[in-house]
N, C-alpha and C positions, 0 to 999 in steps of 0.2 A: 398401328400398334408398334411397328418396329421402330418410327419414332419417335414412339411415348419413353419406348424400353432405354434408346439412345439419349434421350433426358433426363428418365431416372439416374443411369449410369453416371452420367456427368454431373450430376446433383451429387449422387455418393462417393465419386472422386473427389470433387470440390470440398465436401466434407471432411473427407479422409486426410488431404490437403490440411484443413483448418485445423482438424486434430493434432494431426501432428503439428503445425506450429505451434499448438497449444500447450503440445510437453516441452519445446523449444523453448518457449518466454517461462515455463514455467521451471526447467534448471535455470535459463537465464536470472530469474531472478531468484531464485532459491538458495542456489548452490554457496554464494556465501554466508547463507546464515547456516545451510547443510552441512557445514568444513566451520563452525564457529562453536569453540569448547562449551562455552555457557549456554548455549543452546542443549544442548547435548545433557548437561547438568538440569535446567529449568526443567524441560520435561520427564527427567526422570523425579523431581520433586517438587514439580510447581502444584500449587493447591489446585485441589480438582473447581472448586466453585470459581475461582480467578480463568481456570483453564474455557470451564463454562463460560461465564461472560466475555471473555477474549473472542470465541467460536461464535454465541448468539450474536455479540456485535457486529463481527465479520459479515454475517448473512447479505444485513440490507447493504453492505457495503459492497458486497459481489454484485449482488444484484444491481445495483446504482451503474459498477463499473461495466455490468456486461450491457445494460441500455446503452451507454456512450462508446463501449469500448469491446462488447463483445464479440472472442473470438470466432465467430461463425458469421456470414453474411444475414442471414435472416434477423427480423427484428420485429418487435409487437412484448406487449409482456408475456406469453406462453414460452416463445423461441429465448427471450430472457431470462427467462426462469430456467429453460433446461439448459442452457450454458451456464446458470450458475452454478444447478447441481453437478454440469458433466465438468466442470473447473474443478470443483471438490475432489471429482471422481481422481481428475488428472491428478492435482496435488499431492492426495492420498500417495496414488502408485509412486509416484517422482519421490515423494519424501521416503517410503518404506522402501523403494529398492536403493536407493543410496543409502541410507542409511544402513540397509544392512550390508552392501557392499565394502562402505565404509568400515565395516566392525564395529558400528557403533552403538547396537542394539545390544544391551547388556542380557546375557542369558539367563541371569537368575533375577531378573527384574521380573515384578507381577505385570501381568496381562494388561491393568489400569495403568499404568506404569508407562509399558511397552505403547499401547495406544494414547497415550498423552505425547511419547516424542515423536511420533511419527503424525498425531494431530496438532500441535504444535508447529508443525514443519510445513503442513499439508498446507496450511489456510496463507502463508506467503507463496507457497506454489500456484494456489489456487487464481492469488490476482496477479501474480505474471504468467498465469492461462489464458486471464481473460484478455489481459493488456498485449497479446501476442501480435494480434495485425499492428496494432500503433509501434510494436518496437520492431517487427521482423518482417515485416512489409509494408506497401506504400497504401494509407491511407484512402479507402475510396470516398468521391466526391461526397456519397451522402451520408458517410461517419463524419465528414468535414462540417457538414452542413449542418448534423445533428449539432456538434458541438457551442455551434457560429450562433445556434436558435436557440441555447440552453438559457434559462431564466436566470433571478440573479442569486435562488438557492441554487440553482444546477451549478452555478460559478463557487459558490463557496463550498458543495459538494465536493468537485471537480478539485479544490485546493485540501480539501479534508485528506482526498486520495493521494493528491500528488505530497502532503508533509507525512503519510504514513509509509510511502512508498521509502523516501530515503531515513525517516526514523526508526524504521524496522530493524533497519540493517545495522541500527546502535545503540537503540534499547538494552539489546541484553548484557552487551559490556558493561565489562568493570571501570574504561576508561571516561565513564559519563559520572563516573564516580569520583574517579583518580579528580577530574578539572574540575567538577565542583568544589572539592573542599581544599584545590590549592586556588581556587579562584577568591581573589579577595573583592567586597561588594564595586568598586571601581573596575575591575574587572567585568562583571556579569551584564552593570549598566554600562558600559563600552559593547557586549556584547548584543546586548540587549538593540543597542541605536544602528548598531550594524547589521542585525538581521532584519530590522524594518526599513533602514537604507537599501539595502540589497534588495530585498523582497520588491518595495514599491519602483526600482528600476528593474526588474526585472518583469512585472507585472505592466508596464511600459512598453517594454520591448514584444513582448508575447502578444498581446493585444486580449484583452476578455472584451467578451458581451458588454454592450454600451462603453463601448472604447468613446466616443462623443464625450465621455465623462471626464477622460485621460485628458482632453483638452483643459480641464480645469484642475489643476493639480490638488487643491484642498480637499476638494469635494471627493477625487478619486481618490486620495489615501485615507479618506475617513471609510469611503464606501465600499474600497477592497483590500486596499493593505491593512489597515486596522483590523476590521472585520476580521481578516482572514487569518493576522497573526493571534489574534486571541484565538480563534480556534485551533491554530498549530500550535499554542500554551497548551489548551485543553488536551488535544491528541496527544504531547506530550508528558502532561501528567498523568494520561490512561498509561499510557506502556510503562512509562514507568510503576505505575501502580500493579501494573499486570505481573512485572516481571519482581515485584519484592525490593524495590530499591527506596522507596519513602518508609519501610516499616523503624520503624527505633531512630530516625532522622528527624535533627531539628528545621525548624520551619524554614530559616534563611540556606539553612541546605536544599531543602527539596526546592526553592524557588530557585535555586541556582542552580540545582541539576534541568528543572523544566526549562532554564533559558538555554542551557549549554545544550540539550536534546534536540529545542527549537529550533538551532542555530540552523543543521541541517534541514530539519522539517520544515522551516523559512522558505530555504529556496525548492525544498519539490514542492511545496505549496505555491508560489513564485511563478514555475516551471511546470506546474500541470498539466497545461495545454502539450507541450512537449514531451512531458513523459506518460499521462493519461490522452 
């Protein structure tokens, strides 16, 4: 019995442990969009249904992230699930006490208002909660291993996460605005050929699931640079879309603001295994 008791104990430390990394990676990764004006702005007036879909999407993405990368040892889909709710949980607290510390909370804003900038904030806290053992401690063997075994959706998963990761943090700027419309179209396609230069060495260098393919350079940049930058197009025209910046814009803008957004969501898509 005494020790069952000395197991529990050390089960709830360990935990206790995980938590707290878990608000750790979660200012880690917050705290610049926490301290970023347009932030601050979008949720006190970003449309409730955009705010809605931003959140519903987030879900399976927590969820994806806490299978590969959840802060707590345990794993199975149940322990997956409750790291993703208790990620929220984190988020939540990490966004509303900064926030209010910050003075950021406007006092005669309405209630829907008040809880859009603080859920707005939550859902980046949330996946630098889950992302906390891969950034604030040393990976164990069998998160290693999970990753080593993921299929070749888990890989393009995996780069979904890693181009939302650094696109988050320049979404809401106005300066993905400012380079688009001084970008002229020889600009965008220079831009363009260098984030998939960059991306397919760096996707080299990191090594993904069926690396054997890396020996064949064609085959690997149709199979995962390609692939993958069209979806870090797509994640970038979501935020964009999330955040009000394609509304009243012509077409060769908003493809040039999705390439100038990609540029960094290139390399955390690129860089996933590193930073997911």
């Amino acid at each position: 019995m005494i020790r069952a008791l000395s197991v529990d104990l050390a089960q709830e430390a360990a935990y206790g442990r995980d938590l707290a990394r878990a608000f750790g990676g979660a200012l880690l990764f917050a705290v610049p969009l926490l301290m970023t004006m347009e932030m601050w702005r979008f949720g006190l007036s970003l449309d409730q249904g955009r705010l809605a879909v931003f959140v519903l999407t987030a879900l399976p993405l927590l969820y994806g992230l806490s299978h590969y990368a959840g802060f707590s040892r345990h794993r199975g889909w149940l322990p997956d699930l409750l790291d993703t709710l208790v990620a929220l949980a984190v988020g939540f607290i990490t966004a509303g006490i900064l926030l209010f510390l910050l003075n950021v909370l406007n006092t005669d804003a309405t209630l829907d208002q008040t809880l859009g900038q603080v859920l707005l904030q939550a859902i980046p806290g949330a996946i630098g909660a889950l992302l906390a053992r891969r950034q604030l401690s040393e990976a164990e063997a069998s998160e290693e291993q999970r990753e080593e075994e993921a299929s070749y959706p888990g890989e393009l998963f995996l780069m979904v996460a890693g181009a939302l990761f650094l696109a988050l943090n320049v979404a809401p700027t106005e300066e993905v605005l400012l380079i688009a419309v001084r970008a002229t179209p020889w600009h965008t396609a220079g831009l363009l050929l260098l984030s998939l230069a960059l991306m397919h060495a760096i996707v080299f260098q990191v090594g993904f699931a069926g690396q054997e393919e890396a020996d064949q350079p064609v085959t690997a940049f149709f199979h995962f640079t390609l692939a993958g930058y069209g979806l870090v197009l797509l994640v970038s025209l979501f935020m964009l879309w999330i955040f009000g910046r394609t509304e009243g814009q012509a077409l060769s803008e908003i493809v040039s603001m999705v390439v100038v957004l990609g540029f960094p969501a290139a390399l955390g898509a690129a860089a996933a295994r590193l930073l997911v």
